[in-house]
C-alpha positions as CSV (number, residue, x, y, z in Angstrom):
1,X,-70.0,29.4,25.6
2,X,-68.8,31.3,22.7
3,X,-67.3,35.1,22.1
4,X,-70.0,36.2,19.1
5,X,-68.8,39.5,19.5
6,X,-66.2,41.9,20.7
7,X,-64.9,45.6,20.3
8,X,-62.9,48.3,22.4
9,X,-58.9,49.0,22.6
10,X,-57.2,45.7,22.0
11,X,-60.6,44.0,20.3
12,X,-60.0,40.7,22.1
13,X,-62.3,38.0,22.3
14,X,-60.5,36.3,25.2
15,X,-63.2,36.2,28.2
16,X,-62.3,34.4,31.7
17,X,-65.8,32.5,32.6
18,X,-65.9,30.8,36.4
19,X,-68.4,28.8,37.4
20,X,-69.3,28.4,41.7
21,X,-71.5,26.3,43.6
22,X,-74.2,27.7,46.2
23,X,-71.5,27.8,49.3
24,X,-68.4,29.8,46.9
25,X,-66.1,26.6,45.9
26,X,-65.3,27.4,42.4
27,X,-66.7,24.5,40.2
28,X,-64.5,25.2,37.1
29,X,-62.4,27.7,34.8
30,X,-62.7,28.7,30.8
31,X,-60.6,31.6,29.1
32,X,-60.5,31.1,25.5
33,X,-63.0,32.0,22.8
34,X,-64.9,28.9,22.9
35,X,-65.1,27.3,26.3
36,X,-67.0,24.6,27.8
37,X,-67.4,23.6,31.7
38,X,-68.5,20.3,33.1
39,X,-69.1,20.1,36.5
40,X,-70.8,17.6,38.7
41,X,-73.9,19.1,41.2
42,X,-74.8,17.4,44.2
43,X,-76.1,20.8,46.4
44,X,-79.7,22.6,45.6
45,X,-79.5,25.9,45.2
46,X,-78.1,29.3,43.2
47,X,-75.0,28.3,40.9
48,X,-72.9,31.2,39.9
49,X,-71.5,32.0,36.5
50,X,-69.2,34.6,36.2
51,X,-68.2,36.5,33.1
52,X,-65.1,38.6,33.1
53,X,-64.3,41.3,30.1
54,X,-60.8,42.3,31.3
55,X,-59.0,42.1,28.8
56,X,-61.5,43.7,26.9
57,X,-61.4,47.4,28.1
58,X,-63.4,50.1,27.1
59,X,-65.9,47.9,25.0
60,X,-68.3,45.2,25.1
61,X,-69.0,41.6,24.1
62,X,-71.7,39.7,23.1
63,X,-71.2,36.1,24.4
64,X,-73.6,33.2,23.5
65,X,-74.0,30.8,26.7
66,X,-75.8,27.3,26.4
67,X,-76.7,25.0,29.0
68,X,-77.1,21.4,29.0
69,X,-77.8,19.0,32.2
70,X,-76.7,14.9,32.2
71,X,-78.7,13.0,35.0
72,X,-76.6,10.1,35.5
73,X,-78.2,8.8,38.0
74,X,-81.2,8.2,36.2
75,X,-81.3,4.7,35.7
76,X,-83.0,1.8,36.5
77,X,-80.1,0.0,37.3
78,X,-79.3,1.2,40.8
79,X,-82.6,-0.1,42.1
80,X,-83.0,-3.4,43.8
81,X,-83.9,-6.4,41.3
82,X,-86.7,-6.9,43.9
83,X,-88.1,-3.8,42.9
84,X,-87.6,-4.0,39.5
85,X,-90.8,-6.1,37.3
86,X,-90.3,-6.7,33.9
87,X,-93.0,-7.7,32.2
88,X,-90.9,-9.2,29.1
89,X,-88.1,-9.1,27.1
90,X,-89.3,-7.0,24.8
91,X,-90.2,-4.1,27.0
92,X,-87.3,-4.2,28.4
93,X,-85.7,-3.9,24.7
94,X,-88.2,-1.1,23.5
95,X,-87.0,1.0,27.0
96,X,-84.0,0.5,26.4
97,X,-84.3,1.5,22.5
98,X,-86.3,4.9,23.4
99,X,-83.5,5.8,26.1
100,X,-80.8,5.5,23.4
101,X,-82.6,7.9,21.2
102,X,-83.4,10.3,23.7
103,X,-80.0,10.3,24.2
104,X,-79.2,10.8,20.5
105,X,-81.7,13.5,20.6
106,X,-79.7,15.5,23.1
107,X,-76.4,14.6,21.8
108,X,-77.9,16.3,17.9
109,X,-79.7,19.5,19.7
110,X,-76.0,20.2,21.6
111,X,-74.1,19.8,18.1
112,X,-76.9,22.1,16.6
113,X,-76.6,24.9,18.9
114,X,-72.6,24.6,18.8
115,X,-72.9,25.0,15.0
116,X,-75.1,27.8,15.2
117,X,-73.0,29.3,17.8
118,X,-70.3,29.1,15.6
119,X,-72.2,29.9,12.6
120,X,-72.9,33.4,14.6
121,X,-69.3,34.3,15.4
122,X,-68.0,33.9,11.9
123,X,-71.1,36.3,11.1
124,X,-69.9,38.8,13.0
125,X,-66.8,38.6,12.5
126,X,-67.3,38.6,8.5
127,X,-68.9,42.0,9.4
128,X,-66.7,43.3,11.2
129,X,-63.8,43.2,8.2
130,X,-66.3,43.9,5.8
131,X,-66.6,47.5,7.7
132,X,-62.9,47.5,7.9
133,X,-62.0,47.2,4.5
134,X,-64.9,49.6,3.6
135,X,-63.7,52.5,5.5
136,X,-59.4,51.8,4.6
137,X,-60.7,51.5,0.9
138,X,-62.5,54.7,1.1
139,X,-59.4,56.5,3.5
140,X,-57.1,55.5,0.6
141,X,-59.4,56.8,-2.1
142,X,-59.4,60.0,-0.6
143,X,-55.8,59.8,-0.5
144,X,-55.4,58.8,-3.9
145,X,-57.5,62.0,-5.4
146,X,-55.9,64.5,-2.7
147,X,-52.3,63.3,-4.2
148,X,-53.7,63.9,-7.5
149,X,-55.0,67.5,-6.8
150,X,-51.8,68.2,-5.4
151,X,-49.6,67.1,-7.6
152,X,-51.3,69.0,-10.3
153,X,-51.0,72.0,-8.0
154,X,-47.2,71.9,-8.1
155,X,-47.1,71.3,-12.0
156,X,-49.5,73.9,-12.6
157,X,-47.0,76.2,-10.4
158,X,-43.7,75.1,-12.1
159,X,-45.0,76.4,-15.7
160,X,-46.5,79.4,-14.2
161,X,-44.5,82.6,-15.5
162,X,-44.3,85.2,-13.9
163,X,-45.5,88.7,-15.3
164,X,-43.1,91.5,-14.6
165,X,-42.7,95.0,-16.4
166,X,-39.9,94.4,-18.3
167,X,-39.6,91.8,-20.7
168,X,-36.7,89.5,-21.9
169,X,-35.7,88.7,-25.1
């Protein structure tokens, strides 16, 4: 998981994500920007994630969640050799090639989406300042021109005589 976005008072991108299993045992813990959380399953049934924005208040956040299962147990291996029939050595070495790339292919999808995860946060975050800087730049503008106006106020009203009936030489 990763914070793409976050605003309110105090702007922090600090989330607290818990994961449970069906029967409430918490599974695992993540509070940082960019969290991950392995856990083994071994129980059917609802799995809980939990998402909390307290230290966030007042605002939202725009989180980006991936999910990604390993079956370990899905090997060939743990049967009995009398179950097993190989019909040669070079099945047995083209199996064995395809599950390595599968595997390859999973392992290059995860890094994908963890690049475009990050790719998305440093959007937003690019944003964000960009706003920033637009409105201070335009605050001290306005600043700049009032102080201007003013100050040629005051000048103006140093020089400025004062007409009275009687004059003095």
């Amino acid at each position: 998981l990763q914070v793409q976005r976050a605003t309110g008072i105090g702007n922090s991108r600090d989330i607290l994500v818990t994961a449970s299993d069906p029967n409430g045992f918490q599974l695992g813990v993540s509070q940082d920007v960019r969290g991950q959380i392995n856990f083994l399953t071994k129980d059917t049934g609802f799995y809980q994630l939990c998402l909390d924005n307290q230290q966030n208040h007042f605002g939202f956040m725009q989180v980006y969640l991936n999910f990604g299962v390993y079956y370990d147990d899905y090997n060939m291996e743990h049967k009995q050799p009398a179950e097993k029939k190989e019909l040669n050595d070079t099945l047995e070495a083209i199996g064995v090639s395809i599950q390595r790339l599968q595997i390859h292919t999973f392992h290059m999808w995860r890094f994908y989406n963890f690049a475009r995860m990050r790719k998305g946060a440093d959007s937003f975050l690019l944003e964000s300042n960009y706003n920033y800087v637009n409105w201070w730049s335009m605050a001290q503008s306005c600043v700049i021109v009032l102080s201007g106006v003013l100050q040629l106020y005051f000048l103006k009203r140093l020089f400025h005589t004062q007409t009275s009936g009687s004059q003095k030489c």
